[in-house]
C-alpha positions in Angstrom: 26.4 38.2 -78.7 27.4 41.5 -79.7 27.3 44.7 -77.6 25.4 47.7 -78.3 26.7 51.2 -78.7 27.6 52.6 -75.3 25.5 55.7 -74.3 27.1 59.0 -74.2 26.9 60.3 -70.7 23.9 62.1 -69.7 24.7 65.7 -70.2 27.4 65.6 -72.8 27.0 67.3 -76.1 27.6 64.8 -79.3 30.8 65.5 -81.3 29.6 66.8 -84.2 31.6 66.9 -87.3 33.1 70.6 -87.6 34.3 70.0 -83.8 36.1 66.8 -84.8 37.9 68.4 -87.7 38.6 71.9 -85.7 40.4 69.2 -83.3 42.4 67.1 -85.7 43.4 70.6 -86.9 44.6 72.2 -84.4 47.4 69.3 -83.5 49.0 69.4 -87.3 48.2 73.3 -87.5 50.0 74.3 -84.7 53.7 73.7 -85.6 52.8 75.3 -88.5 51.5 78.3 -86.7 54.5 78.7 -84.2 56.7 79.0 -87.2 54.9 81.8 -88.9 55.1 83.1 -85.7 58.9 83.3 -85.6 59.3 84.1 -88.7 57.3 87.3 -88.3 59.5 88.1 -85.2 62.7 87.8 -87.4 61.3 90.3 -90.7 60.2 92.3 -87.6 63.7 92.0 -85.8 64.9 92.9 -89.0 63.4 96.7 -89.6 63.8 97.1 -85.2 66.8 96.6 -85.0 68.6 99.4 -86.8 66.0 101.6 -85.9 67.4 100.7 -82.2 70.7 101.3 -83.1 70.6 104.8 -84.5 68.5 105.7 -81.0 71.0 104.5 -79.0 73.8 105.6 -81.1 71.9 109.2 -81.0 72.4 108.9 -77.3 76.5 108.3 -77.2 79.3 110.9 -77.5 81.2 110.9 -80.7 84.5 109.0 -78.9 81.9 106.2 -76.8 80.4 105.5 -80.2 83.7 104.2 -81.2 84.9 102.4 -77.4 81.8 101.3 -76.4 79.8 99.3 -79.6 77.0 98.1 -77.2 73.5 98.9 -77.8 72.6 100.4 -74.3 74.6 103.6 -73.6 76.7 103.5 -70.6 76.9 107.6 -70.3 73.8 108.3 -72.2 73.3 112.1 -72.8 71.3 114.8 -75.0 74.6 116.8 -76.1 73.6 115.6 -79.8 70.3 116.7 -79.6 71.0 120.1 -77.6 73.6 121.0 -80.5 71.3 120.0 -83.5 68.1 122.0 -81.8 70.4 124.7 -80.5 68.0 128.2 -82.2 70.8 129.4 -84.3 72.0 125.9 -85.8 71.5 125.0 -89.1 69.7 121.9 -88.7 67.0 124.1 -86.6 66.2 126.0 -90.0 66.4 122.8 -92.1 63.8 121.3 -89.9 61.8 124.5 -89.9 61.5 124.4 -93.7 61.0 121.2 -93.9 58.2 121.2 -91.2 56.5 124.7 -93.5 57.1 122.7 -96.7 55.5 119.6 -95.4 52.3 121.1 -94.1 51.7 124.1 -97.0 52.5 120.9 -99.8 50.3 118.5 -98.1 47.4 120.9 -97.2 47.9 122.7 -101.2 48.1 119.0 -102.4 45.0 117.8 -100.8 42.6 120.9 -101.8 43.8 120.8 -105.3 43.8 116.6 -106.3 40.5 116.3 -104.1 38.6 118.8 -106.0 40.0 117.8 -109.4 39.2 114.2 -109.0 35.5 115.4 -107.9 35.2 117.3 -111.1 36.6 113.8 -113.3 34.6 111.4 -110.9 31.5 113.5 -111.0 31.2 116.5 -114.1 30.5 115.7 -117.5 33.1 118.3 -119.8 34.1 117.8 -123.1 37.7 115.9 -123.5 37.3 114.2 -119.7 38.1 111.0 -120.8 41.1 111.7 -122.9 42.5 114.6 -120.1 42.2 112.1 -117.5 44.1 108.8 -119.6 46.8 111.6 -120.1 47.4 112.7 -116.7 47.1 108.9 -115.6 50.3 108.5 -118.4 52.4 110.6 -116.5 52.1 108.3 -113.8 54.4 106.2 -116.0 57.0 108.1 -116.8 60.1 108.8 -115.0 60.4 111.9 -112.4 63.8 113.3 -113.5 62.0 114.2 -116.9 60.7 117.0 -115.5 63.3 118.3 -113.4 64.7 120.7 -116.4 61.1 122.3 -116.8 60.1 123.2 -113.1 64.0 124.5 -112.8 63.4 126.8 -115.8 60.2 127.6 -114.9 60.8 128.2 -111.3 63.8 130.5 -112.6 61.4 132.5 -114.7 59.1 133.3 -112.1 62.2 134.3 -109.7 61.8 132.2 -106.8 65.1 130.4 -107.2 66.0 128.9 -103.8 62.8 130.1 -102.1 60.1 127.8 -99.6 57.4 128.6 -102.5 60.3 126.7 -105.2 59.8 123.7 -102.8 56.2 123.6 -102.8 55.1 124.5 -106.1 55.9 121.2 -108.2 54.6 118.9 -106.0 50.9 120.5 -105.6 49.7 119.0 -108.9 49.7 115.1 -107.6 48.3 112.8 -110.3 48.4 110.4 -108.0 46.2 112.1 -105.6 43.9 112.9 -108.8 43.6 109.3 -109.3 43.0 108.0 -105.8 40.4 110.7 -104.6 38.9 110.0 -108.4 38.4 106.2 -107.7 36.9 107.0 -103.8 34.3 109.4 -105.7 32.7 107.2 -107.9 32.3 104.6 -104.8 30.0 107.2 -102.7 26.4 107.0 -104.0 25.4 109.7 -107.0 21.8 109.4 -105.0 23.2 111.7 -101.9 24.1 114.6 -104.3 21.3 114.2 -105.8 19.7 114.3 -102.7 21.6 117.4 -102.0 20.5 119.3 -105.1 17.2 119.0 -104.3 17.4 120.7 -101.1 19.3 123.6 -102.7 22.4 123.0 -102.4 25.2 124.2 -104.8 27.3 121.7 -106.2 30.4 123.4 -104.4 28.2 123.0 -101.6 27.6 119.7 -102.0 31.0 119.1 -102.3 32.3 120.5 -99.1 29.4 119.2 -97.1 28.2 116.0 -98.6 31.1 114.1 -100.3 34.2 115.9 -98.5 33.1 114.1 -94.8 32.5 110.9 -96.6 35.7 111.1 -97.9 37.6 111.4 -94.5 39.6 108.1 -94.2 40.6 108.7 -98.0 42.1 112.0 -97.5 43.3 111.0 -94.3 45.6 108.5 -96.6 46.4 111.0 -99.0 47.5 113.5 -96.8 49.9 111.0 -95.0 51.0 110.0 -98.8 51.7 113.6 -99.5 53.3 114.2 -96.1 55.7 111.6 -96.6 56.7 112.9 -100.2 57.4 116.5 -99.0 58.7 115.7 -95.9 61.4 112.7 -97.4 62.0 114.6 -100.9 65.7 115.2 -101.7 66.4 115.4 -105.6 64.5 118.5 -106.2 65.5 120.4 -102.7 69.3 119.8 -103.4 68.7 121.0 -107.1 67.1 124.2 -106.5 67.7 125.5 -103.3 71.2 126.6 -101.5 70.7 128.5 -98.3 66.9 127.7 -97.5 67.4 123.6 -97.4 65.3 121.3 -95.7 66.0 118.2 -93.9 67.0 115.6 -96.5 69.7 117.7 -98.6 70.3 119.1 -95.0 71.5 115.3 -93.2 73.7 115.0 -96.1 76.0 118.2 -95.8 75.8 117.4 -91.9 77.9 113.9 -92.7 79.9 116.1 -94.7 80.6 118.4 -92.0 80.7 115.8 -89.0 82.2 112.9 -90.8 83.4 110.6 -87.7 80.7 112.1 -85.3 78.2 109.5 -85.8 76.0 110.2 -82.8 75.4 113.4 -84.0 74.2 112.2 -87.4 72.3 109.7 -85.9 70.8 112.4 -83.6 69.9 114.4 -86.7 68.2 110.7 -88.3 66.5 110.4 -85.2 65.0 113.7 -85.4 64.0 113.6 -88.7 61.9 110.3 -88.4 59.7 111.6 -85.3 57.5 113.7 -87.2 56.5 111.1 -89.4 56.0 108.9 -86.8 53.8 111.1 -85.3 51.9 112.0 -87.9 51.3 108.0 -88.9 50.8 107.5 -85.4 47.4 110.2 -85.4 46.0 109.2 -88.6 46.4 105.3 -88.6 42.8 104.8 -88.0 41.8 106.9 -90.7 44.2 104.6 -93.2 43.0 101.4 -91.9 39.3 102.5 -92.7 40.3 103.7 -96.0 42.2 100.7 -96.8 39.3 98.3 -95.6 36.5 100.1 -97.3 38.7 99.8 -101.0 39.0 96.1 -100.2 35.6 95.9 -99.3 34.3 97.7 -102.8 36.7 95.6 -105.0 
């Protein structure tokens, strides 16, 4: 005589079947999991790393960089930093005009491209189509090409070796043109047209309707822009001599202080806080932006 299914306790929940393969998951899955894990850790340990080098390095004198090759300081000190910040030093005025460069480029850059791309994304002219396939060819071709142009250029209009020589060729970002152009046509035509009705001009509609919509996007672009000012060294080394920025700048210093490598890192270190901060202020704006692209494609 055969025995009967034994009753589940009184009070317990039946396994049901999403429970019981969640379980049998979780045993296999979690090996698999701890080594994605350490894997992460190690491409992470990878980027740290030097970065915590050059810090600590920054920190040493130019002989304990060479004695001591330990990652902790044993005299750590801000001798580097004090001589690279020092008012009359030339890394002060390199950071200067890189800091004046950065911010006019990036604010000149994001006025211009955003309004352009409105007027492709949004205005119907004759020629649109074909203007905007040719600006998006550029994209394609190779930066150096134009370096003989905005040098001759910039010589004609006599501001060899002046902050506006720095700023000028950069303002006129296809790329920003393309990427404010592709956030346009997601926001939808029925709020300007809302807009219009009310009155509103279409400049005005621009700067109060699709501008704040547009935040996280030109929160991106700015950072974009930032970075490309901020890190550009072909075209400040080319046209400028006396009023460098930072890039062209941390070169001649490792000319000038070959074997002082604290100093140099110093002058690294420096250089990267900026960006840092500034990545650091608008990362929320860049993961919206990022999520609301995937979220249209």
């Amino acid at each position: 005589m055969s025995a009967g299914p034994i009753p589940a306790p009184a009070g317990s929940v039946p396994a049901t079947a999403d429970d019981t393969t969640s379980q049998a998951n979780d045993g296999p899955g979690r090996p698999s999991r701890i080594w994605a894990y350490l894997a992460m850790i190690l491409v992470s340990a990878f980027f740290v790393v030097p970065m915590l080098i050059v810090l600590a390095t920054s920190f040493k004198s130019g002989a304990e960089v060479f004695t001591d090759p330990g990652l902790i300081p044993r005299d750590p000190g801000l001798e580097n930093y004090e001589a690279l910040l020092t008012g009359g030093s030339a890394f002060y005025r390199w950071f200067l005009n890189s800091a004046m460069v950065s911010v006019a480029g990036t604010v000149l850059t994001v006025v211009l491209t955003s309004m352009s791309a409105y007027g492709f994304a949004r205005m119907e002219f004759p020629g649109r189509n074909l203007l905007f396939s040719l600006l998006i060819t550029t994209l394609l071709l190779p930066s150096v090409m134009f370096l003989v142009p905005q040098f001759k250029l910039i010589g004609q209009l006599g501001l060899y070796d002046t902050l506006p020589a720095l700023v000028l060729p950069g303002i006129a970002g296809v790329f920003g043109v393309f990427f404010m152009r592709q956030f346009f046509l997601g926001i939808p035509v029925e709020l300007e047209e809302a807009a219009v009705m009310d009155g509103a001009s279409r400049l005005r509609t621009f700067v109060s309707v699709i501008l704040p919509l547009a935040g996280p996007a030109l929160a991106t672009l700015s950072i974009i822009t930032f970075l490309a000012f901020w890190n550009d060294y072909l075209w400040p080394a080319i046209i400028c001599q006396e009023q460098c920025t930072l890039p062209p700048g941390l070169r001649l210093l490792q000319r000038q202080y070959l074997a002082d490598y604290g100093l140099m890192m110093a002058g690294a270190v420096i250089a990267a806080v900026p960006v840092l901060i500034v990545y650091v202020i608008a990362q929320r704006w860049v993961i919206q932006s990022v999520t609301s692209a995937g979220i249209k494609g």
